[in-house]
KOLTI-422448 format. One record per residue (C-alpha): x, y, z; residue in one letter; residue number from 1. Coordinates in Angstrom, 2 decimals, decimal comma, padded with zeros to 5 digits. Each point is the difference from the previous one (the first is absolute). Last residue first. Example, Ala and Ser with C-alpha at 12.3 -4.5 7.8 and 13.67 -1.06 7.14 Angstrom:
BEGIN
<site><east>013,67</east><north>-001,06</north><up>007,14</up><type>S</type><seq>2</seq></site>
<site><east>-001,37</east><north>-003,44</north><up>000,66</up><type>A</type><seq>1</seq></site>
REM end
This chain:
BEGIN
<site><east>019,35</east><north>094,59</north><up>-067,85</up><type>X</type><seq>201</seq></site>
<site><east>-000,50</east><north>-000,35</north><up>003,51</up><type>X</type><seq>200</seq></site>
<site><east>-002,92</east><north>002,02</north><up>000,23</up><type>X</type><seq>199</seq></site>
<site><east>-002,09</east><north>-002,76</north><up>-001,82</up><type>X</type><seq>198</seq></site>
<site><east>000,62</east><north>-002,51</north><up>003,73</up><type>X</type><seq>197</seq></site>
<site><east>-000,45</east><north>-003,44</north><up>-001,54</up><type>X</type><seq>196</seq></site>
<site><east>-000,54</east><north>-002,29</north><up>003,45</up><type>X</type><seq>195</seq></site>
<site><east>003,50</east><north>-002,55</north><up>000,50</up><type>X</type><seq>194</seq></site>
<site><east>-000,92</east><north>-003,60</north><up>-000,69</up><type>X</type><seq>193</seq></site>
<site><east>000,04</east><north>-001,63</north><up>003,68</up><type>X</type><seq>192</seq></site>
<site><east>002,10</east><north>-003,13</north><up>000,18</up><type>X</type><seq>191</seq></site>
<site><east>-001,19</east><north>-002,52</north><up>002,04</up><type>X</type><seq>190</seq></site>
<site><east>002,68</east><north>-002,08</north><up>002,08</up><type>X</type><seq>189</seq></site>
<site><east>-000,48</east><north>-003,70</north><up>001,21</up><type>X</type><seq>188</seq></site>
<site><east>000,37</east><north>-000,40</north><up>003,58</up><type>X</type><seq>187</seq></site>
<site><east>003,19</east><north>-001,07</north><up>000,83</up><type>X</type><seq>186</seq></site>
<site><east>000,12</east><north>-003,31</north><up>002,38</up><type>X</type><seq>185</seq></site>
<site><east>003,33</east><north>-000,61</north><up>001,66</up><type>X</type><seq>184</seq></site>
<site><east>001,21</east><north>-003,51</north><up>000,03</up><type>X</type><seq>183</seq></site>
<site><east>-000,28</east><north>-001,43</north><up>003,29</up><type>X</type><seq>182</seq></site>
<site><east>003,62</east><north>-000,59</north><up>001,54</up><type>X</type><seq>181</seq></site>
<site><east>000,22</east><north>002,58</north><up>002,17</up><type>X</type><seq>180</seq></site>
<site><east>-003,27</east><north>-000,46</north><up>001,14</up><type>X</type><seq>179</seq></site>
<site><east>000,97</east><north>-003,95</north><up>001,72</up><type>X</type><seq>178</seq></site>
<site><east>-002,03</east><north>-002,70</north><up>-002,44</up><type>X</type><seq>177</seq></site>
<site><east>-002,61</east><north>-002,07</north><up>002,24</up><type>X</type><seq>176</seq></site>
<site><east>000,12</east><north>-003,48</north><up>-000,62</up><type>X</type><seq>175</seq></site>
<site><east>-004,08</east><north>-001,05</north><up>-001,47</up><type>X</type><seq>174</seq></site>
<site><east>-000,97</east><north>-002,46</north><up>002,89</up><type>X</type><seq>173</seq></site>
<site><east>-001,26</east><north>-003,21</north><up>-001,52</up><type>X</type><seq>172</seq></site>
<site><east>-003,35</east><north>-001,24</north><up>000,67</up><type>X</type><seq>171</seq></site>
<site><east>-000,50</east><north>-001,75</north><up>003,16</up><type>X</type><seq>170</seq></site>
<site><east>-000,83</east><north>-003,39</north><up>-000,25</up><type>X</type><seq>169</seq></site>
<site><east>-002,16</east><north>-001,51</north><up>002,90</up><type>X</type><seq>168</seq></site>
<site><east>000,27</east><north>-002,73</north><up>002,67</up><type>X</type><seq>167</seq></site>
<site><east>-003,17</east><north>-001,96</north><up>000,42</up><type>X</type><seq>166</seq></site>
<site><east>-000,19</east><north>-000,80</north><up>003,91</up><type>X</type><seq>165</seq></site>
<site><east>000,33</east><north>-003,50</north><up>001,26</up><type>X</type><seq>164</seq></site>
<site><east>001,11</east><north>000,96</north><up>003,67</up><type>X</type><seq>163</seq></site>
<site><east>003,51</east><north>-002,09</north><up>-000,08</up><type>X</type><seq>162</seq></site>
<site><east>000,32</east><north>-002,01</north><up>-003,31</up><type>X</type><seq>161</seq></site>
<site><east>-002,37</east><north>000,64</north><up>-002,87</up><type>X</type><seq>160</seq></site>
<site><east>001,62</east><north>002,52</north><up>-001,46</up><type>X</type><seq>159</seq></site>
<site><east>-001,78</east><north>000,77</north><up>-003,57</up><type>X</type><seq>158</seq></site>
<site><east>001,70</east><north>001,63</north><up>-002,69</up><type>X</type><seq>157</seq></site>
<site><east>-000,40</east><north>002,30</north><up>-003,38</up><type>X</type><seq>156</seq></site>
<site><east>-003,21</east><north>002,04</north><up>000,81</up><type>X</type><seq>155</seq></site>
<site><east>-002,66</east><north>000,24</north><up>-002,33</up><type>X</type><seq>154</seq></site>
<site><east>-002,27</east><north>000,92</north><up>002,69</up><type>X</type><seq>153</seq></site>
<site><east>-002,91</east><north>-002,68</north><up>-001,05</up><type>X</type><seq>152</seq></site>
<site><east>003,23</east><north>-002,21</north><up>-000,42</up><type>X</type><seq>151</seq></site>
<site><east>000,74</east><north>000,18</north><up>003,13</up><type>X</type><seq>150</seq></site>
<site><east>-003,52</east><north>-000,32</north><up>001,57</up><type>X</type><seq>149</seq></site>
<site><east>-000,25</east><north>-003,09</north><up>-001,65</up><type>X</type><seq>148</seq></site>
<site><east>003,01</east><north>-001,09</north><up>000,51</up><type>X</type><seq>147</seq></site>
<site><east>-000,25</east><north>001,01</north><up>003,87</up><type>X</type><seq>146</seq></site>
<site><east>-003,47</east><north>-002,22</north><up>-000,13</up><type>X</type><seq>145</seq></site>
<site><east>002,25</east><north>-003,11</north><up>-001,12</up><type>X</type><seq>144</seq></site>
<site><east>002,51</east><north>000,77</north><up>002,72</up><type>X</type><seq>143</seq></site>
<site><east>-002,91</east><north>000,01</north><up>002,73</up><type>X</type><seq>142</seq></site>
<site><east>-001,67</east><north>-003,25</north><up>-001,40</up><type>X</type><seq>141</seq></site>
<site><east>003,58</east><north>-001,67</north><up>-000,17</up><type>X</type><seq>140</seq></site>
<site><east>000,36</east><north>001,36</north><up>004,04</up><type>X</type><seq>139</seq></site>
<site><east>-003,35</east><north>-001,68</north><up>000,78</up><type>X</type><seq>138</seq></site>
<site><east>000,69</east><north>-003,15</north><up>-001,81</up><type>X</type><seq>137</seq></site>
<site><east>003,25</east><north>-000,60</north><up>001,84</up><type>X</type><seq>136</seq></site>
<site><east>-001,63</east><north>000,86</north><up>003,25</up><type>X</type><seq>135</seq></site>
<site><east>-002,66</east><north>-002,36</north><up>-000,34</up><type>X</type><seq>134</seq></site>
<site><east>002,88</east><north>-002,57</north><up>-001,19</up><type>X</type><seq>133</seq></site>
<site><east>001,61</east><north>000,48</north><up>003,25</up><type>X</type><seq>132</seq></site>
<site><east>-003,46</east><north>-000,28</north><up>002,04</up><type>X</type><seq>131</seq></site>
<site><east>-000,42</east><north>-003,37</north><up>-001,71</up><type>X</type><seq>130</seq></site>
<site><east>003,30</east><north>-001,45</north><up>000,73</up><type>X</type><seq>129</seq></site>
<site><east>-000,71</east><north>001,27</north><up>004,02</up><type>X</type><seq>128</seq></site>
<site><east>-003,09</east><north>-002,10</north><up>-000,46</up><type>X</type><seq>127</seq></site>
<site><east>001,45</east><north>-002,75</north><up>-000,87</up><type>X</type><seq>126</seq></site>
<site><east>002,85</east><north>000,06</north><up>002,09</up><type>X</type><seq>125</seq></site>
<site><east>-002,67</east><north>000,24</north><up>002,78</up><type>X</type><seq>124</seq></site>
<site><east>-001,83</east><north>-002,57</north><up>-001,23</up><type>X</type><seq>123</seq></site>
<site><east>003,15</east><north>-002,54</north><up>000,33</up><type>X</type><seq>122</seq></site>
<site><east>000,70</east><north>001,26</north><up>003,49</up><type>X</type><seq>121</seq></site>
<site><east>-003,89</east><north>-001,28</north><up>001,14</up><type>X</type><seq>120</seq></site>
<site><east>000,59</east><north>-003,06</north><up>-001,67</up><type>X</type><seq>119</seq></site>
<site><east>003,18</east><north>-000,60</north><up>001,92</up><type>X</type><seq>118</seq></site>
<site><east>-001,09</east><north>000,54</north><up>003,01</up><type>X</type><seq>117</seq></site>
<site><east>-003,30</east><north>-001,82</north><up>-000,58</up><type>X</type><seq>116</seq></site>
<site><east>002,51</east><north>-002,78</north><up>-000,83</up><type>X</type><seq>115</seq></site>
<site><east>001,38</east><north>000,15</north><up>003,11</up><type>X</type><seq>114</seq></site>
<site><east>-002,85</east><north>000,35</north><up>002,37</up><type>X</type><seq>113</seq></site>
<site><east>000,45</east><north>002,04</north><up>002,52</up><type>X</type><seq>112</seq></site>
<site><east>-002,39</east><north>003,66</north><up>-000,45</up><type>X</type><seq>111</seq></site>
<site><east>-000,61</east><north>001,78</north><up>002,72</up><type>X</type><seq>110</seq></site>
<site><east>001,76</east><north>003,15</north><up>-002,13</up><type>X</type><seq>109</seq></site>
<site><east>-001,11</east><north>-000,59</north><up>-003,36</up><type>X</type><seq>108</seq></site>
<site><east>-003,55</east><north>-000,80</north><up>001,51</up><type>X</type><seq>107</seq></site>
<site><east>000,24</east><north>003,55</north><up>001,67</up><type>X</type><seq>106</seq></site>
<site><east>000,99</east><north>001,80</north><up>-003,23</up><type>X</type><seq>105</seq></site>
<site><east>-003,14</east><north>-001,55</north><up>-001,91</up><type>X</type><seq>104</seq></site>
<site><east>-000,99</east><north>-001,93</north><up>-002,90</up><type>X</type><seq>103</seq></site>
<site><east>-000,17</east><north>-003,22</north><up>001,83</up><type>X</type><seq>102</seq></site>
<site><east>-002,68</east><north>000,32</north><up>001,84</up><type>X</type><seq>101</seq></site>
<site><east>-000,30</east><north>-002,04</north><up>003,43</up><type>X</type><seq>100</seq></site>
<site><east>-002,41</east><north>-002,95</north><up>000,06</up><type>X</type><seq>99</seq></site>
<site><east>-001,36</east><north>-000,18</north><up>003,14</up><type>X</type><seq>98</seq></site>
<site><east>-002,63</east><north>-003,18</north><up>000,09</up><type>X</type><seq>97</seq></site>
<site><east>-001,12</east><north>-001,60</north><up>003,29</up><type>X</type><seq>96</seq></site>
<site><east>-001,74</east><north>-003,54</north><up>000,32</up><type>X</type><seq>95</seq></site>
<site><east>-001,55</east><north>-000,08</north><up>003,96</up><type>X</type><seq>94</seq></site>
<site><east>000,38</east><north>-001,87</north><up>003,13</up><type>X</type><seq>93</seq></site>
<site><east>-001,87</east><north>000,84</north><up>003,43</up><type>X</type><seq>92</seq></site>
<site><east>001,18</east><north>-001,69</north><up>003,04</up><type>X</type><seq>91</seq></site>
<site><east>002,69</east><north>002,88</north><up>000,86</up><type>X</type><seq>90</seq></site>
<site><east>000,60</east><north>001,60</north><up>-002,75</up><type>X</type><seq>89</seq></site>
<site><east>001,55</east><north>-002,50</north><up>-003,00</up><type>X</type><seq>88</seq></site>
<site><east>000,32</east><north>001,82</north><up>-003,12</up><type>X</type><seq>87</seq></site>
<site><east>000,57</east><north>-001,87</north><up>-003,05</up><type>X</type><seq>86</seq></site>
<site><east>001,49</east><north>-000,04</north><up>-003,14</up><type>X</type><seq>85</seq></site>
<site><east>000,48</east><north>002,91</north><up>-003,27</up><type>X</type><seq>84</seq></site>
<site><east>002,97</east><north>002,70</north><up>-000,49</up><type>X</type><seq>83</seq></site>
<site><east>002,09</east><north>-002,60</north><up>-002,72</up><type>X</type><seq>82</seq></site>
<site><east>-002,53</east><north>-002,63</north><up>-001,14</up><type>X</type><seq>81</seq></site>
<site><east>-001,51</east><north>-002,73</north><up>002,44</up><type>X</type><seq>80</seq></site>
<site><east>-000,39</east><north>-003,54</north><up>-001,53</up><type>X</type><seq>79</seq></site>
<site><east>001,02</east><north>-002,00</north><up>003,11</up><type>X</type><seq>78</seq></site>
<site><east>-001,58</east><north>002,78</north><up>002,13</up><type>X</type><seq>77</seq></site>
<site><east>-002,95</east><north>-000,24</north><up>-001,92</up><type>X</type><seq>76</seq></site>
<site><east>-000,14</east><north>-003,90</north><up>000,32</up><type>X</type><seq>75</seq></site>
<site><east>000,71</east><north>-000,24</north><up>003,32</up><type>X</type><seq>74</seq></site>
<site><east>-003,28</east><north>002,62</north><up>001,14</up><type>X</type><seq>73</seq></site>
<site><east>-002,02</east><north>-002,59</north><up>-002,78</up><type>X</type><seq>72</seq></site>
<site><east>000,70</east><north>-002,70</north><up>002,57</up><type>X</type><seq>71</seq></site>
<site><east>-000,41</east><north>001,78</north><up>003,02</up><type>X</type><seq>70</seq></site>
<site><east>002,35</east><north>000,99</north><up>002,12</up><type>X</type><seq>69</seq></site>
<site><east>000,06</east><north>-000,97</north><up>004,00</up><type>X</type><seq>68</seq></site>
<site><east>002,58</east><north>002,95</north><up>000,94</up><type>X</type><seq>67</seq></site>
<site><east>002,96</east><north>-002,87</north><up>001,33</up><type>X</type><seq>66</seq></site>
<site><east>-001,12</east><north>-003,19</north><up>-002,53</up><type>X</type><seq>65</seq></site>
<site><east>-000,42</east><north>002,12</north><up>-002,87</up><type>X</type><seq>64</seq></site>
<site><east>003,18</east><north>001,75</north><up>000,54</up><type>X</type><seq>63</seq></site>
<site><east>001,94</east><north>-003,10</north><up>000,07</up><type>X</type><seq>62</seq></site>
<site><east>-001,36</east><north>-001,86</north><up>-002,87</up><type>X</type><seq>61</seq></site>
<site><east>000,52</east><north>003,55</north><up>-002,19</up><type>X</type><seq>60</seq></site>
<site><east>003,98</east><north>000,13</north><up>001,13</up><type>X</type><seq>59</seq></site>
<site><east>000,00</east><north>-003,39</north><up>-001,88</up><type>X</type><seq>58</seq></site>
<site><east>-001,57</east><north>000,97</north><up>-003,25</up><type>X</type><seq>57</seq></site>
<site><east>001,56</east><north>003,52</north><up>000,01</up><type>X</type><seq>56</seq></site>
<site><east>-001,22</east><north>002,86</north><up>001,35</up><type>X</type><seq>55</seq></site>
<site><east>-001,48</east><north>003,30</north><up>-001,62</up><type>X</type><seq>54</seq></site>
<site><east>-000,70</east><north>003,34</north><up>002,05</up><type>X</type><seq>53</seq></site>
<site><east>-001,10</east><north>-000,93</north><up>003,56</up><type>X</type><seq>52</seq></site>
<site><east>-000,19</east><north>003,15</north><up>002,66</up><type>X</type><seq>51</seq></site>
<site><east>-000,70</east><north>-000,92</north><up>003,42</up><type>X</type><seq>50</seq></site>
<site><east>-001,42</east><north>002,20</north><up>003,14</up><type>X</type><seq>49</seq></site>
<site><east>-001,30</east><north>-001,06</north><up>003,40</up><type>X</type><seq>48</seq></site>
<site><east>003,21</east><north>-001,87</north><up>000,37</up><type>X</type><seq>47</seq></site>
<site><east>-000,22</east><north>-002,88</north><up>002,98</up><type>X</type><seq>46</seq></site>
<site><east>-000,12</east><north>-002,77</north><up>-002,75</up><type>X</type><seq>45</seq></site>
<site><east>003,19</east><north>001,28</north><up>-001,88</up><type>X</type><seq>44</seq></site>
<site><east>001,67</east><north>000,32</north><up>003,20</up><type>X</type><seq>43</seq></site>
<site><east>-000,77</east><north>-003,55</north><up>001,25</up><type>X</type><seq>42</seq></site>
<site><east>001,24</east><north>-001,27</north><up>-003,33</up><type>X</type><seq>41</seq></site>
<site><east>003,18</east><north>001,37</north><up>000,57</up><type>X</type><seq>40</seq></site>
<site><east>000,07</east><north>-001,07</north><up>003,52</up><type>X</type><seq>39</seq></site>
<site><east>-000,47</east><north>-003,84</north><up>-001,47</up><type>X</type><seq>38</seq></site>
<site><east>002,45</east><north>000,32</north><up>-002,57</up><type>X</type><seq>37</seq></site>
<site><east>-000,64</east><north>-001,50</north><up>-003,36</up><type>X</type><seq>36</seq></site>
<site><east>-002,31</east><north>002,56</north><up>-000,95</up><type>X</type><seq>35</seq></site>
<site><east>002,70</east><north>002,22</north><up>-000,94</up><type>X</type><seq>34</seq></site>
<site><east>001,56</east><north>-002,46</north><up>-002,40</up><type>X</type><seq>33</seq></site>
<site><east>-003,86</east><north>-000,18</north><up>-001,42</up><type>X</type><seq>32</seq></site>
<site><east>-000,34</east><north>003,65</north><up>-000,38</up><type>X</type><seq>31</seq></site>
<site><east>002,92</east><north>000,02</north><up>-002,21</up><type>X</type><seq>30</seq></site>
<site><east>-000,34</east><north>003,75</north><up>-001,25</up><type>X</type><seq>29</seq></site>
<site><east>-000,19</east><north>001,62</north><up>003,56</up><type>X</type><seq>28</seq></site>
<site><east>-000,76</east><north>003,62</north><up>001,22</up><type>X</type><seq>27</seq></site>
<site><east>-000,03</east><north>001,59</north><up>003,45</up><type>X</type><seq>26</seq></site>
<site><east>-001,92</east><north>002,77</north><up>001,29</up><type>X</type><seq>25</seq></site>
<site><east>-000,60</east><north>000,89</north><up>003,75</up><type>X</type><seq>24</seq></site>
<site><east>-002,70</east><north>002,40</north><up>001,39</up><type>X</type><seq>23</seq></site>
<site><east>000,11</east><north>001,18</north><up>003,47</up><type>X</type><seq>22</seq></site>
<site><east>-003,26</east><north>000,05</north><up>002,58</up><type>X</type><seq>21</seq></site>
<site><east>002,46</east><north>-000,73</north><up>003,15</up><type>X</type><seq>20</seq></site>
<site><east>-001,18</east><north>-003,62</north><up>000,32</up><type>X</type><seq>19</seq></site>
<site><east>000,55</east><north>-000,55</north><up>-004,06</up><type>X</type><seq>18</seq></site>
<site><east>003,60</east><north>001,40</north><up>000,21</up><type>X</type><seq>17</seq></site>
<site><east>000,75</east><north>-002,51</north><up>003,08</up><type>X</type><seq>16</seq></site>
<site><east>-001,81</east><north>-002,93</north><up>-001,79</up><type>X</type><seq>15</seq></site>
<site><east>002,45</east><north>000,68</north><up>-003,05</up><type>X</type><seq>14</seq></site>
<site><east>003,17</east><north>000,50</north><up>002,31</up><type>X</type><seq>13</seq></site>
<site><east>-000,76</east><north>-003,44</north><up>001,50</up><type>X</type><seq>12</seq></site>
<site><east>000,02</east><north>-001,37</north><up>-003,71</up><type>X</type><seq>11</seq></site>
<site><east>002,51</east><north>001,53</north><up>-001,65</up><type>X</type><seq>10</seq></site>
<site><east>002,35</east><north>-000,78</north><up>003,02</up><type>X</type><seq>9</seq></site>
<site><east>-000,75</east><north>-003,40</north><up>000,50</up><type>X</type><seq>8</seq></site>
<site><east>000,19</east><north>-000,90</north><up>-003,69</up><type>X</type><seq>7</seq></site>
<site><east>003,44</east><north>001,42</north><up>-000,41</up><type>X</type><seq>6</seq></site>
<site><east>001,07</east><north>-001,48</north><up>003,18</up><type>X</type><seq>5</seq></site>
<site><east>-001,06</east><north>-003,47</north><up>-001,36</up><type>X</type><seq>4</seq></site>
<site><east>002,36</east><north>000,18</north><up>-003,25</up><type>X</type><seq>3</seq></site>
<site><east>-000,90</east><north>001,38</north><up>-003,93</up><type>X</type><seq>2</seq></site>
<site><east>-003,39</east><north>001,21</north><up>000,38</up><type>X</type><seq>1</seq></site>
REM end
């Protein structure tokens, strides 16, 4: 509400969306600078609907006077934690509590507080750090168990890198010598002692 035509405007186009059955939304934090204009507070009062997280000390006085709090209604909105206050429908006032989890995707994402921000990137390093050293302790587990099996094998070297596989020795391949060059083999000779024949003599 920063100049007359401002407050003009907001407020005949409020009574006009109200007339036609529409539903405007508008948001403060200095409900007392607000309150300081006359249409302002006319559009406040003319709302079927208002939402009051915490207030301040001075915004409280103003509230209390416009919706007719009572005293302990002040006090929880001047004590109100994050997702806690009031809901004002129509003449009817009631506390409200919606306290959003914080362990999940959709908190990350509605999320503006700074420091949740950063509290929330801080436990994802964390748990990123902790995945990594899963991994490492995973992959020393699988290297120790290729040892094992290595040395059940009697094989001469593990490869860990790539697909870890145990990679084995072959024995050596005897070199094949070309035929001409073998040696030849002779089978050993028996000599036959000749059979005594009497007619020879």
């Amino acid at each position: 509400m920063k100049d007359a035509y401002s407050e003009q405007f907001l407020n005949e186009f409020w009574k006009w969306c109200r007339k036609f059955g529409g539903v405007v939304t508008g948001i403060t934090q200095n409900v007392s600078e607000l309150l300081a204009s006359t249409q302002a507070t006319s559009l406040l009062s003319n709302s079927e609907f208002c939402l009051m997280l915490a207030q301040g000390q001075a915004d409280l006085v103003a509230l209390q006077q416009l919706f007719n709090l009572s005293d302990e209604q002040v006090r929880s909105l001047l004590s109100a934690g994050i997702g806690t206050g009031l809901i004002k429908y129509g003449s009817t006032i009631i506390p409200f509590k919606n306290v959003f989890p914080k362990n999940t995707k959709l908190y990350e994402i509605w999320n503006t507080d700074p420091k949740e921000k950063i509290r929330i990137e801080k436990e994802k390093q964390k748990q990123l750090q902790e995945k990594v050293k899963q991994r490492e302790k995973i992959k020393e587990q699988k290297i120790e168990e290729l040892r094992k099996e290595a040395a059940a094998l009697h094989v001469e070297k593990i490869d860990p890198v790539g697909e870890d596989r145990v990679v084995e020795v072959q024995p050596p391949k005897t070199q094949k010598i070309p035929y001409y060059q073998q040696e030849e083999i002779k089978a050993p000779v028996q000599i036959q002692p000749a059979a005594f024949d009497p007619d020879e003599y």
